[in-house]
N, C-alpha and C positions, 0 to 999 in steps of 0.2 A: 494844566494840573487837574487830576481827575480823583479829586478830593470825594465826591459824592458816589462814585463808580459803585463803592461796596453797598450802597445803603439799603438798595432794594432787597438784593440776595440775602443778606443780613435782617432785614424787615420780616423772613421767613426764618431764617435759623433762630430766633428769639422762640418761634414758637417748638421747633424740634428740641432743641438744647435743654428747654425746660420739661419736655417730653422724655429726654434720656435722664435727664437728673432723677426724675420720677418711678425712673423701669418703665414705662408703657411697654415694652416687648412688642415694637409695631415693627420690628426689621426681620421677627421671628415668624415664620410661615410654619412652625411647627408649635407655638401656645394656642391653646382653644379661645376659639373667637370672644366666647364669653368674659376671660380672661382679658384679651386684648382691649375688648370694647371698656369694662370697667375701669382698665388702668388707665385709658385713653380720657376717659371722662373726666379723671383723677387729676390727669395732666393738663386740660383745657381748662379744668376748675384753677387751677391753680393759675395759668394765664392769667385768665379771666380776674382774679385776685389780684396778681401783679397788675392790672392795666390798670386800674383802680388805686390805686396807691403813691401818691403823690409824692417826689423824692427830694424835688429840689422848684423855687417857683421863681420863676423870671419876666420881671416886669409883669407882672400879674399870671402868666401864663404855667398851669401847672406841667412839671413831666413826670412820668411814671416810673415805678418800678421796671415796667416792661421794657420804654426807652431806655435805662440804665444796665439793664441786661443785654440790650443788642449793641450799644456801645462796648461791652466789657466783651462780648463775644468778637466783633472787629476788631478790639486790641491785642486778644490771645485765642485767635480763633481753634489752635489745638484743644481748647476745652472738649470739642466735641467729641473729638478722639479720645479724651482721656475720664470723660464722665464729668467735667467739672474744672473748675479752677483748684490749681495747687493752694494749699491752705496758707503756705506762707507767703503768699505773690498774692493773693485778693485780693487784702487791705490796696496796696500799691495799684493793684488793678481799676478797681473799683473810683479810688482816688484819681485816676487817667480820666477813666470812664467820664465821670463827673463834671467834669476840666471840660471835656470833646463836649459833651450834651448841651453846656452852658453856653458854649462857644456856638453851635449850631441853632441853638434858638436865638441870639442872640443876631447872628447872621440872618436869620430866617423874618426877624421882626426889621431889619433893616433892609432888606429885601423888601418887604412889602412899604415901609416909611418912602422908598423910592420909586415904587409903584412900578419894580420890575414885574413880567409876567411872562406866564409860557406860552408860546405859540398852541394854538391846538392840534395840530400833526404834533409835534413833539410828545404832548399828553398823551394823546393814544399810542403813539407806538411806545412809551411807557408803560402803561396800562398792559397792554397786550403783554410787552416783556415779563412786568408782574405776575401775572398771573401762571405764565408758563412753567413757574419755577413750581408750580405746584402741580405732582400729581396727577389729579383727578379733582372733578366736582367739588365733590364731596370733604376734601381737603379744604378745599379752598374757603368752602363754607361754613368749616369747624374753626377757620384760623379766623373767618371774617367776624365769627360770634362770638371768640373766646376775646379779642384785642379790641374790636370794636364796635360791638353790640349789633352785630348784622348789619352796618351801615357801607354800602357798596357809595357813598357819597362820604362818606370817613374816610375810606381809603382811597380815592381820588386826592382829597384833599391830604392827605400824607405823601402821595406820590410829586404831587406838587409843590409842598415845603421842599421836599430831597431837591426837586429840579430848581427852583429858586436859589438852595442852598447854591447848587453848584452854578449857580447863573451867575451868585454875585460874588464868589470865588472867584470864576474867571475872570469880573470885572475887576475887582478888588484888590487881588493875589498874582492870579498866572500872566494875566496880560503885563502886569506891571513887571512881572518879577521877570520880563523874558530878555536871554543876555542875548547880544549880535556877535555875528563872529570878529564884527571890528573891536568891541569891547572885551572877545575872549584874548584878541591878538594884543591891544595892548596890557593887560593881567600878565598876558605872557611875558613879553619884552620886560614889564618890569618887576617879573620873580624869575629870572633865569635861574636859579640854584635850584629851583622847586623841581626844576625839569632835565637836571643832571641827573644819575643815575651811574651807578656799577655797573659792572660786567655780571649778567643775569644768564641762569637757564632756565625752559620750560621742562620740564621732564613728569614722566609717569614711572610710578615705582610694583613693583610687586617683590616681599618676602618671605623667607622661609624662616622662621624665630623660633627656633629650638629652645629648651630651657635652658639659663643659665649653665646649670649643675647636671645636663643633660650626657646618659652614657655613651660611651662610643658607639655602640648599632643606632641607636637615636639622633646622633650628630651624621652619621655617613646616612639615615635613611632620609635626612634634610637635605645632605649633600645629592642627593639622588632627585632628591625630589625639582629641586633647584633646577638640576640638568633638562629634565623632562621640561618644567617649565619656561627654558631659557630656548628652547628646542621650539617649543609653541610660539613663544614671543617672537622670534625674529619670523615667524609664518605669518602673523597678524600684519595686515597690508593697513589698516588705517589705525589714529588712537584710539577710537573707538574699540575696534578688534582688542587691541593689548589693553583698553578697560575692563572689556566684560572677562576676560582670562584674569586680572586683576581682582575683580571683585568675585570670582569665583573660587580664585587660589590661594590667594595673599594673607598674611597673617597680619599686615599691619594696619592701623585704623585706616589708614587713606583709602581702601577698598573700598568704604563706601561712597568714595567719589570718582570709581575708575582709577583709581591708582594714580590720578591728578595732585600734584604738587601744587599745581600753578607755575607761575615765573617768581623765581627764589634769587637774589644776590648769592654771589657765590660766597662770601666768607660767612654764610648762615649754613653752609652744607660741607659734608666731610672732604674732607682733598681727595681722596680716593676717586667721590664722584665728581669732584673739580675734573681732575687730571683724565679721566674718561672720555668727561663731556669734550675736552676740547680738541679731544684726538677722534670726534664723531662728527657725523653730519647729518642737520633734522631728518628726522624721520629712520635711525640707525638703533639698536637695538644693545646693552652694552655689554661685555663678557659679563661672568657671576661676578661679585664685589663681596668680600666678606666686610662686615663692618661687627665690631667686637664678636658675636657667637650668632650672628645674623649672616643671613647669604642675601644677598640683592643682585636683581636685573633691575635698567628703568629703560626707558625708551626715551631719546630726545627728541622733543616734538618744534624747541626753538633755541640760541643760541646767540646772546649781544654782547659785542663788546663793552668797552666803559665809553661813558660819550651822554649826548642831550638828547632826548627824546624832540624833534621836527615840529615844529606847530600841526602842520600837517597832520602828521600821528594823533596830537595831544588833543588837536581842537573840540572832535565829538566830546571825549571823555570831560576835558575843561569846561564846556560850555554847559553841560549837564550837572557838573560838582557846581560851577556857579551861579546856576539857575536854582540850582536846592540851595543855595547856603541864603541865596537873596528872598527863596521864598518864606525861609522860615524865620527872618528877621520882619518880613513884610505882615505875613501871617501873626506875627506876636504881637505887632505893634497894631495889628486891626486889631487883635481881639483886646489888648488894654483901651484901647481908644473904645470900644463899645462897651466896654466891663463901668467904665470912667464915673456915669450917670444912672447904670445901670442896678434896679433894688434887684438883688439875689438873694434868695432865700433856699438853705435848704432844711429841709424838712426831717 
């Protein structure tokens, strides 16, 4: 389980994230330097503020505004994209955030009570990894002043909380939590219902959706259009081919996934494209389908009858659903068991 993966890259977005909430204008190559450098200043102040700010305090240890920002940005990392967190998801947000931070000092002090440690190759080529994610020098320097007062010995020691984190995760969590495939085989054997299944198809769709209340030159110039594109579709040699003509032609949402369905039960989809699929074979292309004032092509990409899905088939997927469901019963019960004794405070 590679619970600590994000923390690094994340240990840097805390600093950008609060950089774009600010405007720094540092991705614009056309604001004047003067401008750039002031807002940049504006923005590191503001770090620097947050790091400073103590939000929540664990077993004596305080964590920052700063920490609570880089958690809240790991849980909805589209902020960056979006300038911020949605104003009605924060609260919610923030309240996760809070949850994770506690949970990882809390980890992090039982770490050291057991007097885990990191190898030193491990540290360095951490370290190393760190720092690549920045830039330039110079970056690096602004981010080491605004979070931790210049201390190139601070941030070693953050790099090594992360690795600790995920040291005694493994011990604690993934090792425990890992299933065998004798233990997925017998789950199997005794939920056989789990792993019955209908008669399914995989198909890709692309349509033409003319209005409703659409005139007749607007319905036939649909019906045209369909042709053209029924004409291209059976040219497309892989699914791929009849995705990218999918998300380029297709009126219906699935375009933005290549015109992928997925594998659908058949009494979830119209008879029309029932009675098609089953007069095709993978990889066949299907005449036009009117479905109410809609025209459809899909392509069948697969095709089951009703029947059990094979341990064989099931195992990878099984062993993975049950490795999650076991870690996050494991994971919960570590983190009350260390919550138990534990004074929290927040701030």
């Amino acid at each position: 389980m590679k619970f600590r993966t994000y923390i690094l890259s994340v240990f840097v977005a805390s600093a950008v994230a609060v950089s774009a909430q600010v405007g720094t204008g540092l991705a614009s190559s056309h604001a004047p330097t003067t401008q750039k450098t002031s807002k940049n200043t504006v923005a590191l102040a503001k770090i620097s503020a947050m790091a400073s700010k103590p939000v929540v305090r664990v077993n004596g240890a305080e964590l920052t505004e700063v920490d609570l920002t880089r958690e809240m940005y790991a849980i909805f990392p589209y902020a960056r994209q979006h300038n911020g967190f949605p104003k009605d998801m924060e609260p919610e947000i923030r309240k996760g955030a809070m949850e994770m931070l506690v949970f990882e000092e809390l980890l992090y002090q039982e770490a050291k009570r057991l007097n885990l440690t990191v190898p030193p190759e491990r540290m360095a080529k951490a370290e190393v990894a760190f720092r690549k994610q920045f830039p330039d020098q110079q970056t690096f320097q602004q981010y080491l002043k605004a979070e931790l007062n210049g201390s190139q010995q601070a941030m070693r020691e953050k790099i090594r909380r992360s690795l600790l984190i995920e040291k005694i995760l493994k011990v604690q969590v993934s090792q425990k939590a890992a299933v065998t495939p004798a233990e997925a085989k017998t789950y199997y054997d005794k939920n056989p219902k789990l792993f019955e299944h209908g008669e399914t198809i995989t198909i890709q769709t692309i349509s033409i959706i003319p209005p409703e209340d659409a005139s007749a030159p607007i319905k036939e110039e649909a019906k045209a259009k369909i042709k053209d594109i029924l004409r291209l579709a059976r040219a497309a040699k892989t699914p791929r081919d009849f995705g990218l003509l999918a998300e380029q032609l297709s009126d219906d949402d699935w375009r933005t996934k290549l015109g992928d369905r997925g594998t659908v039960d058949v009494s979830k989809m119209p008879p029309e494209v029932v009675k098609a699929a089953r007069a095709m074979k993978p990889g066949q292309v299907s005449d036009i389908i009117q479905l109410s004032y809609a025209y459809v092509v899909f392509r069948l990409n697969a095709h089951a009858p009703a029947g059990k899905t094979p341990f064989a088939d099931a195992k990878t997927k099984l062993i993975a659903d049950l490795q999650k469901e076991k870690t996050l019963g494991i994971r919960a019960a570590l983190n009350q068991q260390l919550r138990k004794n534990a004074k929290i405070e927040v701030l």
